[in-house]
N, C-alpha and C positions, 0 to 999 in steps of 0.2 A: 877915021878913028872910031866913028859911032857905030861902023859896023862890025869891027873886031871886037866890041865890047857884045855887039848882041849874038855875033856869033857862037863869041864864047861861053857865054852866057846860056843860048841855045842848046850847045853841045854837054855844057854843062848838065842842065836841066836833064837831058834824054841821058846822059851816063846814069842818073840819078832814078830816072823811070824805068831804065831798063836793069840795075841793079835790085831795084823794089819788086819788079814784076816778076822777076827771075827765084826770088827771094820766096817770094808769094808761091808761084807754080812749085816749087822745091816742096814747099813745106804743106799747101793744102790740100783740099780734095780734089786735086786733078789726080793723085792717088788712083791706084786701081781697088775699088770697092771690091770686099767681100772674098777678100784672098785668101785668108787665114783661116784655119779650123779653128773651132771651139774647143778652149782648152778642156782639159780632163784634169778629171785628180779635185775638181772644187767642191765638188760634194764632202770633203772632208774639211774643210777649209771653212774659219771661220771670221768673221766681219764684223768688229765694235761696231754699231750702229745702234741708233733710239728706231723704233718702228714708225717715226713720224719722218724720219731723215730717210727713208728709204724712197720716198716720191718725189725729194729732192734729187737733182740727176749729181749736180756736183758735189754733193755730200757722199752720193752715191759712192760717185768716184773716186773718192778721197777715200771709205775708206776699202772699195776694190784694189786699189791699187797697191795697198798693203799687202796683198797676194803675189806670191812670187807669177805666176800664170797668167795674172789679168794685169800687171803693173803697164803697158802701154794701152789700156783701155780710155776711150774717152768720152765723152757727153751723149755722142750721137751713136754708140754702140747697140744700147740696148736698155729695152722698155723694163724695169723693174715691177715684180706684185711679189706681196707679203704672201704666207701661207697663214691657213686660219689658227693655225696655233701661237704665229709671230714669232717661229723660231728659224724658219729657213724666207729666204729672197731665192724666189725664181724668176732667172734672170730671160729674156727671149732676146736674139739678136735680132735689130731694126734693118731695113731698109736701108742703104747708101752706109751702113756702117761696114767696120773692118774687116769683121766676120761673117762668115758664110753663117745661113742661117739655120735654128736652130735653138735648143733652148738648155740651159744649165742651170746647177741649184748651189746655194750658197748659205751656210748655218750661219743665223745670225744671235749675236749677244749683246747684251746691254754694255752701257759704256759704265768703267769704273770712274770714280769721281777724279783720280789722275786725268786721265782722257776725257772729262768734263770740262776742267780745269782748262786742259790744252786746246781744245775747242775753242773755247771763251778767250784763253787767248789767243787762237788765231785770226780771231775778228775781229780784233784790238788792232791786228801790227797790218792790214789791207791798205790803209790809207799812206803807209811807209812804202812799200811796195810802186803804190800808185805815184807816188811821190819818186821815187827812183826813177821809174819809166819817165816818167815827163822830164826828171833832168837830163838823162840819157838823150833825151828828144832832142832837148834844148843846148846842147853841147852839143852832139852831131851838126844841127842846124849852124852854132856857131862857127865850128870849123869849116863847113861848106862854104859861110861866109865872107869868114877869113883866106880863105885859099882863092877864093874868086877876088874878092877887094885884093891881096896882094897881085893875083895872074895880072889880073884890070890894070893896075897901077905900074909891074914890071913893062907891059907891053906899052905906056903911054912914054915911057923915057925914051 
């Protein structure tokens, strides 16, 4: 009996690693680096941004994404620099990022006090968010549990 419990248990476990790992390889950079051209058409294209938010890479993103062009852009795409007027971000594509490399320009504008507003609150609701994921965590976890304790307890009858 004690070894149908660890077998199972075993099997369990490795369904569980190799769903995660598969999960993983799907979604990161085992990717093929630097596949995609550099969009066009951004030079026309403008970006709410503060000039202090542009060295942030995630603010960056947030508000590139807003661009129909660069909407699947992400952290590790590319190095941001202000131009000396503060009116354009020119953007250079990084190393191991999506895009081939290369360099694009982006007009940037101040944020109006709506998109202040919205800002502010989106650093409010982070912790709801984080709070979601971990019950998500914590529910999967349980059902794993439960499907095993009931398997465990079917096979002992």
């Amino acid at each position: 009996m004690q070894n149908t419990k660890k077998s199972l248990v075993t099997k369990l476990t490795t369904l569980f690693v190799v769903a995660f790992v598969s999960l993983f390889a799907a979604t990161s950079a085992f990717a093929a680096f630097g596949s995609k051209d550099l969009p066009t058409g951004t030079d026309t294209k403008e970006v709410a941004i503060s000039p202090d938010d542009v060295t942030n890479q995630s603010e960056l993103v947030k508000a590139l994404k807003k661009i129909e062009a660069l909407k699947d852009v992400k952290e590790n795409d590319f190095d941001a620099s202000l131009s000396s007027d503060k009116k354009e971000i020119n953007l250079e594509s990084k190393d191991g990022g999506q895009f081939k490399s290369g360099k694009i320009k982006v007009k940037r504008r101040d944020l109006t006090d709506t998109e202040k507003a919205e800002k502010e609150a989106e650093k409010g609701s982070s912790w709801t968010s984080t709070l979601a994921i971990v019950l998500y965590v914590v529910a999967g976890v349980l059902v794993v549990a439960g499907v095993a304790f009931f398997v465990i307890k079917k096979r002992r009858q």
